[in-house]
C-alpha positions as CSV (number, residue, x, y, z in Angstrom):
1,X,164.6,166.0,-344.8
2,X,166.8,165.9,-341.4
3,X,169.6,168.4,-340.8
4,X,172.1,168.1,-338.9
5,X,170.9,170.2,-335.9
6,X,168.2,167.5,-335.2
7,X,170.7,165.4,-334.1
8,X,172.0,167.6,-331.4
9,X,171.4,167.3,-328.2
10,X,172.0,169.3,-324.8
11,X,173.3,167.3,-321.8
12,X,170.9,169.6,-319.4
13,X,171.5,169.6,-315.2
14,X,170.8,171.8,-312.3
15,X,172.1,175.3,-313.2
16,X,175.2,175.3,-310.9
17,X,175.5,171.5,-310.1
18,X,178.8,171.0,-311.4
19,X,180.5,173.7,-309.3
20,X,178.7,172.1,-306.5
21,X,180.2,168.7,-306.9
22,X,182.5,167.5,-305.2
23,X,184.1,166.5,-308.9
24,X,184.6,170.2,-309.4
25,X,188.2,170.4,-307.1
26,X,189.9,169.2,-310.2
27,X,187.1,170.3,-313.0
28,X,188.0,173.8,-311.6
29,X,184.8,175.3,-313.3
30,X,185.5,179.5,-312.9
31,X,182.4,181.8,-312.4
32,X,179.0,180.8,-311.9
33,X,176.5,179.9,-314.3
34,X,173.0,180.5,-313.7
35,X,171.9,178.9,-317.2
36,X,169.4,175.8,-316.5
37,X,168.5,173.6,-319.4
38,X,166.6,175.3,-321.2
39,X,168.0,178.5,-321.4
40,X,171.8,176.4,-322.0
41,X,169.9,174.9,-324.5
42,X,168.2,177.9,-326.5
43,X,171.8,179.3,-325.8
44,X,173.6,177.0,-328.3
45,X,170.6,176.6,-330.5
46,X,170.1,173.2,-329.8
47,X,166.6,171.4,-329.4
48,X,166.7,168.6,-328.0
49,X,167.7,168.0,-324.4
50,X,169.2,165.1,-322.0
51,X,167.1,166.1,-319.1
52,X,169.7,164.2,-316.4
53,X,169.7,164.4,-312.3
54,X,172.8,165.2,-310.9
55,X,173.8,165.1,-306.7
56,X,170.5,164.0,-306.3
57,X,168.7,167.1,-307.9
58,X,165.9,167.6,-309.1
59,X,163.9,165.2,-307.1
60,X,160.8,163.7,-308.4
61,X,158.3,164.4,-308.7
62,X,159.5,166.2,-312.2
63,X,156.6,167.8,-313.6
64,X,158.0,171.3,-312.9
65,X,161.0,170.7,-315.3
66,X,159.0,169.0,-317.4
67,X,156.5,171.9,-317.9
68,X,159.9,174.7,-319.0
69,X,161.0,172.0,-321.4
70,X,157.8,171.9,-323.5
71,X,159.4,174.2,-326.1
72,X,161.6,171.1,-326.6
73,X,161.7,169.0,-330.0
74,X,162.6,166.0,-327.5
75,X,163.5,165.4,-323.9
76,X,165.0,161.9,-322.3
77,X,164.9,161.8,-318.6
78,X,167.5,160.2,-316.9
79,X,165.8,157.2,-314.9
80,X,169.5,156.7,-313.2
81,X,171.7,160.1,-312.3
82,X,175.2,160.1,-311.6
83,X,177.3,158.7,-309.4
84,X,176.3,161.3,-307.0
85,X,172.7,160.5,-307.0
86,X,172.9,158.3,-304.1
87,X,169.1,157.0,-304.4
88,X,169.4,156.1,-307.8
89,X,172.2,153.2,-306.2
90,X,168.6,151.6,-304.9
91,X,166.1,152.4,-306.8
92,X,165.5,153.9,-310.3
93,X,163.3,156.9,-311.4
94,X,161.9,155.1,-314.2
95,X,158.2,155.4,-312.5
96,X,158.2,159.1,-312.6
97,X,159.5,158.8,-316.1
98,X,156.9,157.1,-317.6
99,X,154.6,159.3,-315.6
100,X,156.0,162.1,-317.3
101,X,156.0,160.5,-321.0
102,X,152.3,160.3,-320.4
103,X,151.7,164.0,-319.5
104,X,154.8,165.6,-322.1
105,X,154.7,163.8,-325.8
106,X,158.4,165.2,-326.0
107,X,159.6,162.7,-323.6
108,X,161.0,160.0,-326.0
109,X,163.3,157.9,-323.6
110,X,165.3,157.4,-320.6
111,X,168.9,156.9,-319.9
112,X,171.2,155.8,-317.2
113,X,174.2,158.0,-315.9
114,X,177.5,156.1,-314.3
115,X,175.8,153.4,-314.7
116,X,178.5,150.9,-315.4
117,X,180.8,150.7,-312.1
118,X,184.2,149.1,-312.3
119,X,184.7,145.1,-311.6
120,X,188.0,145.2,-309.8
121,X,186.4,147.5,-306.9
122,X,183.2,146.3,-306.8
123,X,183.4,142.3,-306.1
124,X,183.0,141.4,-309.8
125,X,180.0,143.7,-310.3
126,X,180.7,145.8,-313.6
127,X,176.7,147.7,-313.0
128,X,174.7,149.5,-310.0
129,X,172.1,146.9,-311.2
130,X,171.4,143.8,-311.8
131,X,170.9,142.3,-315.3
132,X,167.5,141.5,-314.7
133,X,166.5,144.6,-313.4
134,X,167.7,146.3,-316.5
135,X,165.8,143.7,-318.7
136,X,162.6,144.8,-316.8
137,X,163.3,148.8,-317.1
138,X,163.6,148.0,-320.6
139,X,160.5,146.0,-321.4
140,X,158.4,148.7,-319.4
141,X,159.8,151.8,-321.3
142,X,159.1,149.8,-324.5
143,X,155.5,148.9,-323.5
144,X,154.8,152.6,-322.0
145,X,151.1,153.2,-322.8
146,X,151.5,156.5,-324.1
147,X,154.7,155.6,-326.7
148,X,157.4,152.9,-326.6
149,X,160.5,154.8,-324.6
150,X,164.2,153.9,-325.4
151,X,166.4,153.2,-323.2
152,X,169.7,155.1,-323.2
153,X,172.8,154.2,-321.3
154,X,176.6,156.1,-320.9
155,X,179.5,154.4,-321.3
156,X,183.5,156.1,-320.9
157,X,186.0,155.3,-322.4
158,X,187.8,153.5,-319.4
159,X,185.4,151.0,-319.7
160,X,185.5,150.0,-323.0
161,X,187.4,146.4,-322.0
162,X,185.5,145.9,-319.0
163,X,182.8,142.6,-319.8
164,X,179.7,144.8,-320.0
165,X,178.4,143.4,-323.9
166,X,175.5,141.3,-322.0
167,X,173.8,145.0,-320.7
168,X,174.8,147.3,-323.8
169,X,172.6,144.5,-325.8
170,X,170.0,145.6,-323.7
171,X,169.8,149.3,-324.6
172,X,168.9,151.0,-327.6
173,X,171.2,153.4,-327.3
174,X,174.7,154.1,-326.5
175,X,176.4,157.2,-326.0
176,X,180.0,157.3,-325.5
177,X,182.1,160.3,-323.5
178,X,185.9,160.5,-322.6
179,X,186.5,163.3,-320.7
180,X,190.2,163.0,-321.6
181,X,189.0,163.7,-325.5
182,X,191.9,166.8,-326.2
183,X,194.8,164.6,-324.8
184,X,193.5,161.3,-325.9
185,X,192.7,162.7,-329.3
186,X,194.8,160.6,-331.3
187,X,192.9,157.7,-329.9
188,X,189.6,158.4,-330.6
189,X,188.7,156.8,-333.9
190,X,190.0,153.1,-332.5
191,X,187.9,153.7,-328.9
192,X,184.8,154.6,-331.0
193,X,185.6,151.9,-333.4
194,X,185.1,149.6,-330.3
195,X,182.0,150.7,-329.4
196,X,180.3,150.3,-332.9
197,X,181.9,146.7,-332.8
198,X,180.3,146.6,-329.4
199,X,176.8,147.5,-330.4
200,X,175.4,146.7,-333.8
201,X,172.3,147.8,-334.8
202,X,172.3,150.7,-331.8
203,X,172.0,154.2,-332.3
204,X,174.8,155.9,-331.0
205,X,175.8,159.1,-329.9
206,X,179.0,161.2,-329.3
207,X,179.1,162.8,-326.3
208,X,181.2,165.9,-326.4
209,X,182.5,167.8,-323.2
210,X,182.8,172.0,-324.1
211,X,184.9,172.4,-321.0
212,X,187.8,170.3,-320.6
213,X,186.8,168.7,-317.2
214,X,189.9,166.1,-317.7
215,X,192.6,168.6,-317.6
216,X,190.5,171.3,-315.6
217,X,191.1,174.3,-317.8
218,X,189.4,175.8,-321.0
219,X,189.0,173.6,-324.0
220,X,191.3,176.0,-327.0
221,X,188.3,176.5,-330.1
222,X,190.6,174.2,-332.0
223,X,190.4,171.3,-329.6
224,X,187.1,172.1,-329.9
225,X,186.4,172.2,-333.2
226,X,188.4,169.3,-334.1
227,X,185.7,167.0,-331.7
228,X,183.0,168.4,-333.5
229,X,184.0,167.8,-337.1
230,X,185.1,164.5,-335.9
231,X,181.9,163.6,-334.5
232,X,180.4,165.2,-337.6
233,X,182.1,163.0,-340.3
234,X,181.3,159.7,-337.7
235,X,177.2,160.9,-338.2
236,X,178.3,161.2,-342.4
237,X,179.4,158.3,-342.2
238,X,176.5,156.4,-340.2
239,X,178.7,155.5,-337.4
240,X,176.5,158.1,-335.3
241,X,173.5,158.8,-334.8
242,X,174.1,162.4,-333.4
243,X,176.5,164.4,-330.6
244,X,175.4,165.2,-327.0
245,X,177.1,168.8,-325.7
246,X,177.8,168.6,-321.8
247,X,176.4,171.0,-321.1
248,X,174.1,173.8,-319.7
249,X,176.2,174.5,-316.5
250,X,179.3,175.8,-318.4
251,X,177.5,177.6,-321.5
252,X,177.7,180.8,-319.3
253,X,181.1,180.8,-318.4
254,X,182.3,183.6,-320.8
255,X,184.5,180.8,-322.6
256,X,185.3,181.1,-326.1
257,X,185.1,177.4,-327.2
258,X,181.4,178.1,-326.1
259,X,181.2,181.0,-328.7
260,X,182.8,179.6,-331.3
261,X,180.5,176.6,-330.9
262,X,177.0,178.7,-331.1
263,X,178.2,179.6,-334.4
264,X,179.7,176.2,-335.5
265,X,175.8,174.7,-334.8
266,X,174.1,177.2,-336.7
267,X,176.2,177.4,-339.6
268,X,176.7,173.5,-339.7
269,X,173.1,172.4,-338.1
270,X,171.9,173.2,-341.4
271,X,173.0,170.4,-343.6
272,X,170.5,167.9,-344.8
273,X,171.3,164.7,-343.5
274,X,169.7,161.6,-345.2
């Protein structure tokens, strides 16, 4: 029998790497947090990690990182990072990826960060790559020798209208983030309703900020808690295949949305699902 912590997941950086971005003047993250993944992620109780490069860190090759997330029930390397990642704008890591799905049997898939770019500033192009690229990273993750790898992508809420249905076909699954969730909270239930019209027969997964990096400032334990019931009852209701928590580098910030979620997945990661 599943329960629900099984289908948690830790969005896990670079201990420190969003303080270091240059996204960070209006995050305004306080302290410093020394947590990597795998502490953030023993931290919260969760078991399963997004293992994702961020400002271009780490660098393959990732065997190192690899090695301190063995303890892990599963791990998905990110084969694009984020918008910072500069090297991942011409080329992919998905070669060290499937290198490191045939040393660690956790590694289960790979996903692409910012991947989708927005068509009004970038001459038409709504993707850092090309269609066909993306239909080859997907045939070789499915035809890795050790296991067949999905392929994971993100996608904001921003760009929910923007004509991106030919490359979320393409992926197996979907996970979807607004960073303006407290505000836009009234909203959420039509924008996720969009993204299950979007993608039938995906898995999908609710990404879920626990520091309000829209506003920069503290997310209150009732914002808080109201995400996390919501994106309970979407799993309930088989909208959802499971919630992502971003993340690692603000799980040490003394916040106490953080503490009140370490007990909300313990208490609540116990319920049999399916």
């Amino acid at each position: 029998m599943t329960k629900l912590s099984d289908k948690f997941w830790l969005w896990g950086q670079d201990a420190g790497s969003h303080h270091r971005s240059a996204g960070n003047a209006s995050w305004k993250l306080p302290g410093t947090n020394k947590m990597g993944p795998v502490e953030g992620a023993e931290y919260l109780g969760i078991k399963n990690v997004c293992r994702v490069v961020m400002g271009g860190t780490p660098v393959p090759p990732f065997d190192a990182e690899s090695e301190m997330m063995k303890s892990m029930r599963q791990v998905v390397w990110s084969s694009m990072g984020d918008s910072g990642s500069k090297r991942n704008d011409n080329a992919s890591d998905l070669d060290e990826v499937l290198r490191q799905a045939g040393k660690y049997q956790n590694v289960t898939g790979s996903i692409l960060d910012d991947f989708f770019i927005s068509p009004e500033h970038n001459q038409g192009r709504v993707a850092r790559y090309s269609l066909d690229y993306i239909k080859e990273m997907r045939d070789r993750l499915h035809a890795c020798e050790a296991r067949p790898l999905d392929f994971w992508v993100v996608c904001y809420k921003r760009q929910l209208d923007w004509p991106m249905d030919e490359y979320l076909k393409l992926f197996d699954v979907i996970t979807y983030w607004n960073m303006r969730a407290p505000a836009e909270f009234s909203e959420i239930d039509a924008d996720f309703g969009k993204v299950v019209a979007k993608t039938p027969g995906k898995r999908r997964l609710s990404g879920c900020y626990i520091w309000n990096y829209g506003e920069g400032k503290p997310l209150s334990v009732a914002q808080l808690q109201a995400e996390c019931e919501k994106y309970h009852s979407w799993i309930k209701a088989g909208h959802s295949d499971g919630i992502i928590f971003c993340s690692n580098c603000c799980a040490d910030l003394g916040l106490e949305a953080v503490e009140w979620l370490r007990g909300w997945i313990k208490e609540a990661g116990q319920e049999k699902i399916g």
